[in-house]
C-alpha positions in Angstrom: -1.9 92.8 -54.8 1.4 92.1 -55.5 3.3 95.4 -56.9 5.8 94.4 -59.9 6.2 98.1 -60.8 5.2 101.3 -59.9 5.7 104.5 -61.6 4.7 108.3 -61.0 2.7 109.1 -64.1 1.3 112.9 -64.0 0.7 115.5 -61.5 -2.8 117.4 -62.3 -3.2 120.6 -61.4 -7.0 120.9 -62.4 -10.2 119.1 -64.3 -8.7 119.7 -67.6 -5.1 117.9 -66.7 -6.9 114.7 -65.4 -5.5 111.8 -67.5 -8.3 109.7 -69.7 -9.7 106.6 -67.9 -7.5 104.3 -68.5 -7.4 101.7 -65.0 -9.4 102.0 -61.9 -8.0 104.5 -59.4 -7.8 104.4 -55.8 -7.5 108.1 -54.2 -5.9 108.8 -51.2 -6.9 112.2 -49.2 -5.6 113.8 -45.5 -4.9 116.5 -43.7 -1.7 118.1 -44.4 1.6 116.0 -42.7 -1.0 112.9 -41.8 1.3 110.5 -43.7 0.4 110.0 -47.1 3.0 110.0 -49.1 4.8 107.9 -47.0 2.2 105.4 -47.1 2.1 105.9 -50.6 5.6 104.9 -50.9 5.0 101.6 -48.3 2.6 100.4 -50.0 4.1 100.5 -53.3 7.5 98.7 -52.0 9.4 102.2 -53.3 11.1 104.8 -51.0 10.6 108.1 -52.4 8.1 107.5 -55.5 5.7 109.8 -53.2 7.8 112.5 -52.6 7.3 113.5 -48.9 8.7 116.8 -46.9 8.7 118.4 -43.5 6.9 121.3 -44.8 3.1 120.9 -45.1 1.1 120.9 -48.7 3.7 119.4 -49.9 1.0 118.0 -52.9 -0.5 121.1 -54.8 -2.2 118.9 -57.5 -3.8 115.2 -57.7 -0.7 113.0 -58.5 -1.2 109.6 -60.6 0.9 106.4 -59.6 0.4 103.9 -62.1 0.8 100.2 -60.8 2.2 97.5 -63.0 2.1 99.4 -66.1 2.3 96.7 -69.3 4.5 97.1 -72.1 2.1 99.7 -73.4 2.2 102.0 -70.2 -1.8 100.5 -69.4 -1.6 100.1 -65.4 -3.7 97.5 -63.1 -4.7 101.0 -61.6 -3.6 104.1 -60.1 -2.9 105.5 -56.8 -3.8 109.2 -56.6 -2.1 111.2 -53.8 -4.9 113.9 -53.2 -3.6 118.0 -51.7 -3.1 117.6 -48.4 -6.1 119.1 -46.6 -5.9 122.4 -44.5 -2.4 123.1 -43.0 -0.2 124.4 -46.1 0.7 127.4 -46.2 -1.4 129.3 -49.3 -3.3 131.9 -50.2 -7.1 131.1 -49.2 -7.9 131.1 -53.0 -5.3 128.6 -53.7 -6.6 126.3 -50.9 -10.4 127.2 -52.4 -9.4 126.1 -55.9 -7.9 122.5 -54.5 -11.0 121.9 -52.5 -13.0 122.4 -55.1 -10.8 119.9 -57.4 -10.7 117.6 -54.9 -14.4 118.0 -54.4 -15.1 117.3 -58.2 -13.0 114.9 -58.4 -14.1 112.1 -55.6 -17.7 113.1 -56.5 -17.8 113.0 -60.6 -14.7 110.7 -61.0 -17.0 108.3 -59.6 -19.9 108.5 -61.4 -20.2 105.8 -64.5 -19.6 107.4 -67.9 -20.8 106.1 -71.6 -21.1 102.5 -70.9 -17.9 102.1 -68.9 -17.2 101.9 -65.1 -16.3 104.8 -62.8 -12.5 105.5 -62.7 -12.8 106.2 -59.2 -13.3 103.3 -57.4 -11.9 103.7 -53.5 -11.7 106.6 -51.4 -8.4 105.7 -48.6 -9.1 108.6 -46.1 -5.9 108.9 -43.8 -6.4 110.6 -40.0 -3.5 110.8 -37.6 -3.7 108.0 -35.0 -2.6 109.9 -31.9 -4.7 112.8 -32.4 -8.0 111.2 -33.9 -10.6 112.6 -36.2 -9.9 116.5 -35.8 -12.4 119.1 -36.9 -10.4 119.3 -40.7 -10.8 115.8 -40.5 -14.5 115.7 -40.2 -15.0 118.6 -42.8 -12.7 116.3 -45.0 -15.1 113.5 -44.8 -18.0 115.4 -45.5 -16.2 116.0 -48.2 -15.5 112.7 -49.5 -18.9 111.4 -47.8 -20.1 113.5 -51.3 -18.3 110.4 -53.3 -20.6 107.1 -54.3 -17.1 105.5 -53.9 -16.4 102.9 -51.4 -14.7 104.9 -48.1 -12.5 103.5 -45.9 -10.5 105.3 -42.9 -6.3 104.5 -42.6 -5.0 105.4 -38.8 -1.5 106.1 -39.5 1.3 106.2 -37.4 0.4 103.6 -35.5 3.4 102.3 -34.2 3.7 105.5 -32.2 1.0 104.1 -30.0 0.8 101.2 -27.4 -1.8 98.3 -27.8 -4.5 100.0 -25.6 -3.9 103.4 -27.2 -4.4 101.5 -30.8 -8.2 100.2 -29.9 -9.0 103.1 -28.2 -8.0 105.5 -31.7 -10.3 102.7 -33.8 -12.9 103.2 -31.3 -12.6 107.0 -31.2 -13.3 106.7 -35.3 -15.8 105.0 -35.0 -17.9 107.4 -32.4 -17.4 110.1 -34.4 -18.5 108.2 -37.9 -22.0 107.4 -35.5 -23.8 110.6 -35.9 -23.5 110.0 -40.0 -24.8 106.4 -39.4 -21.9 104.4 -41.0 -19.8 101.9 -40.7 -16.6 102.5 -42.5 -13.5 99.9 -42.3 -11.1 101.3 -40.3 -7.1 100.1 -40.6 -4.1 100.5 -38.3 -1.4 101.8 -40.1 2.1 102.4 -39.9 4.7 103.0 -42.5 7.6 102.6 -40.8 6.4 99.3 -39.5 5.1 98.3 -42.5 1.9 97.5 -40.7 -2.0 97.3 -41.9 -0.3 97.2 -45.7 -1.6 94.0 -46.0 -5.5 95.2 -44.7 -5.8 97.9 -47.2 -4.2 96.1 -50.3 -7.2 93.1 -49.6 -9.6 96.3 -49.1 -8.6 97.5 -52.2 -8.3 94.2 -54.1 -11.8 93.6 -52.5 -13.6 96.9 -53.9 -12.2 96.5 -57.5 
């Protein structure tokens, strides 16, 4: 897909804030400091659209990126930039509430409603490439495994990591996705690079 415009739209702090469906949306969900925002901003050609930090949990709510919005603010769909999973620095009830909005969301977002398509329509998982699926990993993916969406899993960061290291990361993903009996896409990532872009816009492109 080629990205004209891209605009941040609304941050949604719970159920009731969740805009009306409007486009098809493509979530994006990781661990705390995986990556996301700043693959958020490479893919959408924009440099801090996604605002990223040093400090974990950065995102407390499910934030909407509209892409090429028309004249009348209608987008070809949205990017949504899920909490960060596990590491930020919250109460337990805090982190609770998000899982449980994060948990509704990726489940009922992607259920069809009166006639229409579900707005949910991809589910861009991100894990750290030089550490692999860790165990908040796997509970995220049970998570999102809860989703009808399409699943697919981003390595990030992987320009940090030489040729071997890079097959031996895809390979790790896909031993520990065995015991569920799938066979998700896996994409080498890096934003930096501005590598494996390309992979997950076709991904996407393909699933809509």
């Amino acid at each position: 897909m080629k990205v004209k415009d891209a605009r941040f739209v609304l941050s949604a702090p719970s159920w009731a804030a969740l805009p009306p469906q409007t486009a098809p949306e493509v979530a994006f969900a990781g661990r705390s400091n995986v990556g996301k925002s700043s693959l958020l901003n490479a893919l959408l050609g924009r440099k801090q659209l996604a605002k990223t930090s040093g400090k974990p949990g950065k995102t407390q709510a499910l934030n909407f990126f509209a892409v090429n919005p028309n004249h009348e603010g209608y987008p070809d769909l949205f990017l949504v930039d899920l909490p960060g999973y596990g590491y930020a620095k919250v109460s337990q009830s805090q982190r609770a509430s998000w899982q449980r909005l994060v948990g509704r969301y990726v489940t009922e977002r992607a259920e069809p409603r009166d006639d229409r398509p579900a707005p949910l329509r991809a589910v861009v998982q991100l894990v750290d490439s030089r550490h692999g699926m860790t165990k908040m990993d796997e509970e995220l993916l049970a998570l999102m495994l809860e989703s009808s969406a399409p699943h697919l899993i981003a390595l990030t960061k992987s320009d940090k990591l030489g040729a071997n290291a890079r097959q031996k990361a895809v390979a790790g993903i896909h031993k520990h996705l065995a015991p569920y009996g799938l066979e998700l896409p896996v994409v080498l990532t890096s934003s930096e690079k501005k590598q494996g872009l390309h992979e997950l816009w076709n991904w996407i492109e393909t699933v809509l």
